[in-house]
MIFI-212607 format. One record per atom (N, C-alpha, C): residue number from 1; residue in one letter; atom name; y, z, x. Coordinates in steps of 0.001 Angstrom, whole numbers. Each point is the difference from the previous one (the first is absolute). Layout:
# MIFI-212607
   resi   resn   name         v         w         u
    NUM      a     CA         Y         Z         X
...
END
This chain:
# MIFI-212607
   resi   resn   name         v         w         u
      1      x      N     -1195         0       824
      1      x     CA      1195         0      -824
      1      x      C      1256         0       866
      2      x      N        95       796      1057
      2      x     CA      1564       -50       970
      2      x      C        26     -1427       512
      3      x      N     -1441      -250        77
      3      x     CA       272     -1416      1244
      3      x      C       -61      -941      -800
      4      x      N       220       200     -1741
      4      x     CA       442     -1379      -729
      4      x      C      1559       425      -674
      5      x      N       208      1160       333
      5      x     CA      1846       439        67
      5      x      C       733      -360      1531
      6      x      N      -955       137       994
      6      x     CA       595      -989      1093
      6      x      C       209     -1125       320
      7      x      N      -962      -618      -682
      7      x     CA       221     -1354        18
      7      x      C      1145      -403     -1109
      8      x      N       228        54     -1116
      8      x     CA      1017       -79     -1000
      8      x      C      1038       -16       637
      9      x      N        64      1490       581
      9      x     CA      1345       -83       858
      9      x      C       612      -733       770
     10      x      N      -951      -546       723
     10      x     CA       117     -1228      1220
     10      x      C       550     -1116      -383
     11      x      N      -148       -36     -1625
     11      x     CA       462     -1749      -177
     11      x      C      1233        10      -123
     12      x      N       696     -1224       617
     12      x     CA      1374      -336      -462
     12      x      C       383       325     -1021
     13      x      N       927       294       -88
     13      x     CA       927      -471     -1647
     13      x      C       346     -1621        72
     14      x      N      -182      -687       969
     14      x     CA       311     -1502      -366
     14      x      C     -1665      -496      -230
     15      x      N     -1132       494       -27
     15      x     CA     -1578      -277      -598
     15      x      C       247       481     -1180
     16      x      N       907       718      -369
     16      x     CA      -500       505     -1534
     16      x      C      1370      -392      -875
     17      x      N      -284     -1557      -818
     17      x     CA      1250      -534      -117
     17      x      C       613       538     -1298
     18      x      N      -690       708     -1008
     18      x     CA       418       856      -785
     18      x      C       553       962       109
     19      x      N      -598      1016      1176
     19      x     CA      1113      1035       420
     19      x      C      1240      -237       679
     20      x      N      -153     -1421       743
     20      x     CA      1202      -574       284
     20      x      C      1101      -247      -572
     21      x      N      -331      -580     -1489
     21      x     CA       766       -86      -841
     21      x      C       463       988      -611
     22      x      N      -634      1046      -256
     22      x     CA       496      1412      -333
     22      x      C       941       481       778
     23      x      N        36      -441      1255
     23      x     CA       669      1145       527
     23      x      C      1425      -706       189
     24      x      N      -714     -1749       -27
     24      x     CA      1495      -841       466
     24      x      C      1043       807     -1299
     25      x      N      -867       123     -1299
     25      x     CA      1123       461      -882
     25      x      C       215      1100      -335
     26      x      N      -389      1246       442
     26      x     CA       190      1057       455
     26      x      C      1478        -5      1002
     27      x      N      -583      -677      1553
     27      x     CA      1467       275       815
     27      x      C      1173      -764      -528
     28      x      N      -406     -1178      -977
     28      x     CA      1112     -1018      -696
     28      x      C      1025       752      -991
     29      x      N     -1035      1099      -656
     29      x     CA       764       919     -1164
     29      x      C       675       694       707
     30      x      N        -6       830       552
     30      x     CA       841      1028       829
     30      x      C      1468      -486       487
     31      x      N       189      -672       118
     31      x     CA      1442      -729       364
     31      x      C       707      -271     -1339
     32      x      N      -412      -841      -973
     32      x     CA       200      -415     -1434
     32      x      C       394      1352      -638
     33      x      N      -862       870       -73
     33      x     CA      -152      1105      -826
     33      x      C      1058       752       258
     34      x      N       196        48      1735
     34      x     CA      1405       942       -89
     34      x      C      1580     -1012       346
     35      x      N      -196     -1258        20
     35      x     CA      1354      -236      -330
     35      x      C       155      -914      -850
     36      x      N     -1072      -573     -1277
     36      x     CA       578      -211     -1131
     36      x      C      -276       873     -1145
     37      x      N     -1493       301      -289
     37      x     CA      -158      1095      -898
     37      x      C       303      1326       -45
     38      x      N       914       391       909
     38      x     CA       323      1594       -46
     38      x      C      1286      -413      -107
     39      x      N       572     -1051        73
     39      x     CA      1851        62      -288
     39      x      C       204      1282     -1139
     40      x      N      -914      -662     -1140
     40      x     CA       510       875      -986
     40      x      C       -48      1627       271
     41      x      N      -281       547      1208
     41      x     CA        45      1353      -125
     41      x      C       976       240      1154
     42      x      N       412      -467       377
     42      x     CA       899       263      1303
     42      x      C      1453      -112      -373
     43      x      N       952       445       848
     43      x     CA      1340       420      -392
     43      x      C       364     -1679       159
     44      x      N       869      -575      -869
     44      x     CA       422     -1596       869
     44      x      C       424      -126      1115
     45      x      N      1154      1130       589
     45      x     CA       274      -343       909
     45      x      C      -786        17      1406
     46      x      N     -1210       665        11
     46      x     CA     -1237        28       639
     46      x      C      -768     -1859       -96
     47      x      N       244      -633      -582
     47      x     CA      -618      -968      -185
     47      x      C       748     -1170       728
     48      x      N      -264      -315       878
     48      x     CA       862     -1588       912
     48      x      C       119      -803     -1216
     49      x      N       936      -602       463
     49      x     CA       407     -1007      -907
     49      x      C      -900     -1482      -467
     50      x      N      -508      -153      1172
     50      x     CA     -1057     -1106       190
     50      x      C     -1485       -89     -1287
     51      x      N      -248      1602       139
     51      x     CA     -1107       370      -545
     51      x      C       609      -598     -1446
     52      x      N       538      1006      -589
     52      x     CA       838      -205     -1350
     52      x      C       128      -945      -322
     53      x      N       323     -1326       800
     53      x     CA       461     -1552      -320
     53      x      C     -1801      -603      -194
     54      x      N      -634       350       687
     54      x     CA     -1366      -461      -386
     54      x      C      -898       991      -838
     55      x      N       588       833       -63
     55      x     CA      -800       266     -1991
     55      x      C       983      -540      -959
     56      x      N      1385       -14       817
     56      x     CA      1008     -1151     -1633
     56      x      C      -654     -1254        28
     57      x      N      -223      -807      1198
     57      x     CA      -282      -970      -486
     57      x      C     -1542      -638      -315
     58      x      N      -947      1131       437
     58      x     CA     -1234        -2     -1194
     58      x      C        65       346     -1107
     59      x      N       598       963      -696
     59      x     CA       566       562     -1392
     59      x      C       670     -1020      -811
     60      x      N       927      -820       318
     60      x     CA       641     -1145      -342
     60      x      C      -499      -908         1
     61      x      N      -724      -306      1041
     61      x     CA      -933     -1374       117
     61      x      C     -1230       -43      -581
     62      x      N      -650       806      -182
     62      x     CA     -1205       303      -657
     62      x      C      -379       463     -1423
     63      x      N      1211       509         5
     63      x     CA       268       849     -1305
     63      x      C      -846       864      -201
     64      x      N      -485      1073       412
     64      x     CA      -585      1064       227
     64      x      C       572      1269      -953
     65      x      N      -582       559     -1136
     65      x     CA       419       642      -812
     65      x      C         7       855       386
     66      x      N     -1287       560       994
     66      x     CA        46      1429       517
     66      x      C       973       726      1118
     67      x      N      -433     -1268       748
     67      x     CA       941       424      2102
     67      x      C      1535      -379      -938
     68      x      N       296      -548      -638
     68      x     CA      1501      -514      -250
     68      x      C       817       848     -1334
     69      x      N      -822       945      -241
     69      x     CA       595       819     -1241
     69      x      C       896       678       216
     70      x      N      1165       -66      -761
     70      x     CA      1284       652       -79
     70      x      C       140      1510     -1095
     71      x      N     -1148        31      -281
     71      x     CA      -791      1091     -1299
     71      x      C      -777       513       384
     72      x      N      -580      1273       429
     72      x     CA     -1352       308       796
     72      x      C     -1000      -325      -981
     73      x      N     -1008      -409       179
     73      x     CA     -1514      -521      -437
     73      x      C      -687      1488       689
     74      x      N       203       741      -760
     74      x     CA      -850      1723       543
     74      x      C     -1665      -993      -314
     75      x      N      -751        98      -291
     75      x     CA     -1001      -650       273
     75      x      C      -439      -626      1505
     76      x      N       879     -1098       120
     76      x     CA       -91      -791      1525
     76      x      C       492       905       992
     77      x      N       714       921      -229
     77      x     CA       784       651       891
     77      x      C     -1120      1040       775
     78      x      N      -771       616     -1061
     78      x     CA      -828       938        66
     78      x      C     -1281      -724       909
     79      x      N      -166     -1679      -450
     79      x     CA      -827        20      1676
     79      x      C       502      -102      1202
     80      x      N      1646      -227      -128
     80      x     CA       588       -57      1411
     80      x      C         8      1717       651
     81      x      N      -180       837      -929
     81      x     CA      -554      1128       631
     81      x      C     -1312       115       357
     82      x      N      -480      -412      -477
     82      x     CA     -1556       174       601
     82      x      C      -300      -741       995
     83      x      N       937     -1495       243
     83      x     CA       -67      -175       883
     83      x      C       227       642      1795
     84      x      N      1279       966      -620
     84      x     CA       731       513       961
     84      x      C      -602      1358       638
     85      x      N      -509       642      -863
     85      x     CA     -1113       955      -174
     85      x      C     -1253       151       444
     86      x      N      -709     -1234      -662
     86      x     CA     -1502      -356       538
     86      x      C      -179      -898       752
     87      x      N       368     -1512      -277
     87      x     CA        86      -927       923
     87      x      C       230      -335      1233
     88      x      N      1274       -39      -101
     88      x     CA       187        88      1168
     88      x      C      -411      1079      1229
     89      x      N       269      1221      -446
     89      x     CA     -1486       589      1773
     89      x      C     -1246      -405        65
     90      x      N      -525       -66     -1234
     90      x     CA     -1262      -960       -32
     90      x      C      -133     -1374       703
     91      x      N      1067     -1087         1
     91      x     CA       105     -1185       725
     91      x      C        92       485      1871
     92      x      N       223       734       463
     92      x     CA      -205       566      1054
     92      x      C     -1134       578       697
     93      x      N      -785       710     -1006
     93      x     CA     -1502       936        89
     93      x      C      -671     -2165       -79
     94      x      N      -177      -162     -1246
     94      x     CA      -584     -1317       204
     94      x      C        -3      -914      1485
     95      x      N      1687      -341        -2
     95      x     CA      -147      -823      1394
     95      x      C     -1136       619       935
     96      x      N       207      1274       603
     96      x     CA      -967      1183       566
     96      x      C     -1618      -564       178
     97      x      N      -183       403     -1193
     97      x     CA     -1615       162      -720
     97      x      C      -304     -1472       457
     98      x      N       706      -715      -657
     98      x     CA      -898     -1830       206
     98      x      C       196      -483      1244
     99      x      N       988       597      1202
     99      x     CA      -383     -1065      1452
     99      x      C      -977      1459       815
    100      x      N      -243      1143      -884
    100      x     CA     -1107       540       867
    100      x      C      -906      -161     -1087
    101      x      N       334      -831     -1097
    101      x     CA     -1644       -58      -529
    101      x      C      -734      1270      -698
    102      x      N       561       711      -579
    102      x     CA      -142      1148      -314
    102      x      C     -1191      -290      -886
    103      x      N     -1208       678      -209
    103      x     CA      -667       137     -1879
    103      x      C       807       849      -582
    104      x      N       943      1142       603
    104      x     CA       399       797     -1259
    104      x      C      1433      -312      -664
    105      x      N       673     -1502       657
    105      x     CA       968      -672      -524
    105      x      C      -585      -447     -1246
    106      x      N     -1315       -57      -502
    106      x     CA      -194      -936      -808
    106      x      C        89       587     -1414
    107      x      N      -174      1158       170
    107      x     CA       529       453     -1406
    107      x      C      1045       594      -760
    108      x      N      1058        20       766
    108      x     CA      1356       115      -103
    108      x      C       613     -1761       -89
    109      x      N      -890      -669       824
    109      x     CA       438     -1694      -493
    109      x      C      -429      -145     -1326
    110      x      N     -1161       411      -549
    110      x     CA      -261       178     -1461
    110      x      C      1162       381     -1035
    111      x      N        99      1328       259
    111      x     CA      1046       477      -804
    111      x      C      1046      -958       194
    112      x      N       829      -304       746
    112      x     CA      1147      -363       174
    112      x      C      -274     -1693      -955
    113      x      N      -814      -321        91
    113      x     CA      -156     -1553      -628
    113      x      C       -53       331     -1152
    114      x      N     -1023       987      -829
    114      x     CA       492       235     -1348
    114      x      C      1189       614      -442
    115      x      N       700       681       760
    115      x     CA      1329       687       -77
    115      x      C      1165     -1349       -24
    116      x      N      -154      -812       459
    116      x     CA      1280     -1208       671
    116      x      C      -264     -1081     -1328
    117      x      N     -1924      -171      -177
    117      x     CA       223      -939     -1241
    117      x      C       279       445     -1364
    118      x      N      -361      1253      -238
    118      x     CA       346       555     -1328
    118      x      C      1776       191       -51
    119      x      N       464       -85      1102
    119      x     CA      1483      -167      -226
    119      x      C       471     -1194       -59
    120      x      N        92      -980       660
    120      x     CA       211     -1489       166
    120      x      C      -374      -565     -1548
    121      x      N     -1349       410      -419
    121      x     CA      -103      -907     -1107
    121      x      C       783       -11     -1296
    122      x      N       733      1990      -300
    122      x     CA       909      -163     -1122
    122      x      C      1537      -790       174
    123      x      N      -263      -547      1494
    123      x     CA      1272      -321       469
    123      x      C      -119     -1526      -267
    124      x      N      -974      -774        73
    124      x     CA      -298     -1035        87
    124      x      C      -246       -61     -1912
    125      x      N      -344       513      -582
    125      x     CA        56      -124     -1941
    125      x      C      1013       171      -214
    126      x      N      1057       517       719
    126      x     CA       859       336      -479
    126      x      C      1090     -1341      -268
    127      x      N      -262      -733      1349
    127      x     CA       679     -1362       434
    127      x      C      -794     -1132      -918
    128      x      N     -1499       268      -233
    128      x     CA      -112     -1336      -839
    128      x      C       291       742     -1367
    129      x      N       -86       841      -932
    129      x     CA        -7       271     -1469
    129      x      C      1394       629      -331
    130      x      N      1150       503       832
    130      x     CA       799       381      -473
    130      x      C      1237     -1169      -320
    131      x      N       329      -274      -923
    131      x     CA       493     -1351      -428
    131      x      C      1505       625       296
    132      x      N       707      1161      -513
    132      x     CA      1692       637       905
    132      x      C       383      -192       834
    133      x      N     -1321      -561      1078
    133      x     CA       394       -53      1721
    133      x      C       513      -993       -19
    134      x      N       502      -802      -869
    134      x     CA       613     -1255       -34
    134      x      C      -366      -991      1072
    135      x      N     -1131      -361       172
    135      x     CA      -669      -474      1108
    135      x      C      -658     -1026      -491
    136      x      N       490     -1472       838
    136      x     CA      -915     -1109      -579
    136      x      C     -1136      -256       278
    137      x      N      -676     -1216      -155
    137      x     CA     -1736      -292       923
    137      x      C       280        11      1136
    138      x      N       948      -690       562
    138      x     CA       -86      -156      1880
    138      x      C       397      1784       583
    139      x      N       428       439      -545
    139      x     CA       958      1357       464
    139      x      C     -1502      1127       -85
    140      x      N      -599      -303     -1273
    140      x     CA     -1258      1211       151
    140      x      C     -1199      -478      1348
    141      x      N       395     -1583      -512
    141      x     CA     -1049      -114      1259
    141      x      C        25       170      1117
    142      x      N      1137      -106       436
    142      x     CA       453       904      1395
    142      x      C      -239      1102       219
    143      x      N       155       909     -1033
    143      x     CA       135      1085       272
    143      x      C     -1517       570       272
    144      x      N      -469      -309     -1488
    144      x     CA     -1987      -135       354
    144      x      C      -486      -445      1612
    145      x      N       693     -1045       668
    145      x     CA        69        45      1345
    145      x      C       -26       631       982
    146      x      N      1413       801      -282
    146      x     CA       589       771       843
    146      x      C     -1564      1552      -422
    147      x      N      -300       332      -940
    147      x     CA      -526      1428      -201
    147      x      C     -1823      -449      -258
    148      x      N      -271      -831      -157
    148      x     CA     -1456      -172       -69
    148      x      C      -718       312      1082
    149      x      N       464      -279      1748
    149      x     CA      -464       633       572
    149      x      C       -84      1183       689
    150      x      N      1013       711     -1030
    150      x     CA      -122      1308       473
    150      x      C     -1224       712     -1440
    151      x      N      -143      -741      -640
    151      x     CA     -1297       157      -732
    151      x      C      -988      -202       689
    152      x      N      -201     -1402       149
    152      x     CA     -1595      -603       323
    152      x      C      -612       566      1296
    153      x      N      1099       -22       991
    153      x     CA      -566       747      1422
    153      x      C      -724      1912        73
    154      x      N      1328       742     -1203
    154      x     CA      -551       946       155
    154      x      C     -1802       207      -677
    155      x      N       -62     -1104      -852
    155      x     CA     -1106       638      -873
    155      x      C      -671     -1058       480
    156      x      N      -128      -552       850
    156      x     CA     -1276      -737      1069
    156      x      C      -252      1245      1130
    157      x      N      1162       695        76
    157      x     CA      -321      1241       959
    157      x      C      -975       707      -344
    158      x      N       629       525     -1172
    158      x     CA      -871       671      -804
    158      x      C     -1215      -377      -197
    159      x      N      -229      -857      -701
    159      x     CA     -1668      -361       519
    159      x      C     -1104       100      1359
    160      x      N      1020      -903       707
    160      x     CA      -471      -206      1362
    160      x      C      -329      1871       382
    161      x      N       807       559       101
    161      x     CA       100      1473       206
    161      x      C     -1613       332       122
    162      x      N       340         6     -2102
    162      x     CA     -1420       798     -1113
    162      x      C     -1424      -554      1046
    163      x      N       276     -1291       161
    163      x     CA     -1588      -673       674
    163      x      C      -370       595      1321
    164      x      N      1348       317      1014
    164      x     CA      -150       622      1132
    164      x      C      -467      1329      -321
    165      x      N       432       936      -968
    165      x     CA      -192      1223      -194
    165      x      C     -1506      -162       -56
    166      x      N      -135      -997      -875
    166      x     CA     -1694       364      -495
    166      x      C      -773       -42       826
    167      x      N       111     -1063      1049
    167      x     CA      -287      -534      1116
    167      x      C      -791      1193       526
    168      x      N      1320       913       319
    168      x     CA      -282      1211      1514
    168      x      C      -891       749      -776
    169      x      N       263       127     -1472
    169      x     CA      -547      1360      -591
    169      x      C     -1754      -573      -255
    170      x      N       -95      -970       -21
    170      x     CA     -1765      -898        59
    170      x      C      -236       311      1366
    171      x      N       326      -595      1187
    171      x     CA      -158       633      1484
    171      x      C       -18      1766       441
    172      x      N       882       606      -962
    172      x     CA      -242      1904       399
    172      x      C     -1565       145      -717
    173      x      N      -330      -429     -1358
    173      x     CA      -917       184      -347
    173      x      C     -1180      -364       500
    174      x      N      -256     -1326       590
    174      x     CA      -818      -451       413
    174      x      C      -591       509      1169
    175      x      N      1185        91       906
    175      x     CA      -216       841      1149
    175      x      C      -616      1603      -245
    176      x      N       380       500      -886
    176      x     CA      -491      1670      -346
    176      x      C     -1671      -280      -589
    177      x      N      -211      -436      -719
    177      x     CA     -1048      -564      -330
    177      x      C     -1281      -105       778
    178      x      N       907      -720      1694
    178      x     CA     -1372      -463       895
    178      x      C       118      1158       987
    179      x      N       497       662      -312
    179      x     CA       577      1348       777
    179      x      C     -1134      1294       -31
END
């Protein structure tokens, strides 16, 4: 059993192109997260000017009901806390776990994929069924763009995760077994 946790360890993160991708968007979020999605909690004058001009001109250009609200959306707001809260130190522990290959990253990658898609998706109904958002076909479809893969990736995590979990927990058993 150690010398098939040593070997695991040994492999690249560029052999394991899924965790690769995890993590590319893991270290990708961490930058995003704190200088466009936390505007809203920070004093303005804390915020460069630069930043501000590129959430105006995704908000404007995109038409983004949520990042561009002049009304708080307590709902959306409440995952930008959880983002700020859970997420983000989590995107850090992750980077961590996946270039050493961790098994016990894998179930906190679990959680976090059902945690990220059960949020994303009322965000994403919200953009195709809410007809107020004054939002045409090309404008939702963007936006479905812009937020689908922060759906689809987390809850391929999530899976991928569940199969790894099961994985190790068939190998502890098996091993105790011939033990």
């Amino acid at each position: 059993m150690a010398d098939q946790q040593q070997q695991a360890a040994k492999k690249s993160l560029l052999s394991r192109p899924l965790d690769l991708i995890y993590f590319l968007y893991f270290a990708s979020h961490i930058p995003v997260t704190l200088a466009i999605d936390f505007q809203v909690f920070y004093p303005p004058q804390w915020v460069p000017q630069v930043l501000k001009d590129a959430l105006k001109f995704y908000t404007e250009t995109y038409k983004d009901p949520f990042m561009g609200s002049s009304t708080p959306i307590y709902w959306f707001l409440s995952f930008i806390v959880c983002e700020l809260l859970v997420q983000l130190p989590f995107f850090f522990m992750a980077c961590v776990g996946l270039v050493k290959n961790s098994k016990y990253i894998r179930l906190p990658l679990a959680i976090y994929g059902a945690h990220v898609a059960t949020t994303v998706l009322p965000t994403i109904a919200e953009v195709v069924f809410n007809e107020t958002l004054n939002l045409n076909t090309a404008e939702r479809q963007t936006l479905i763009g812009f937020y689908a893969p922060y759906f689809i990736l987390p809850l391929i995590m999530m899976v991928d995760s569940f199969i790894r979990i099961n994985s190790y927990l068939k190998v502890d058993v098996s091993t105790k077994k011939t033990q």
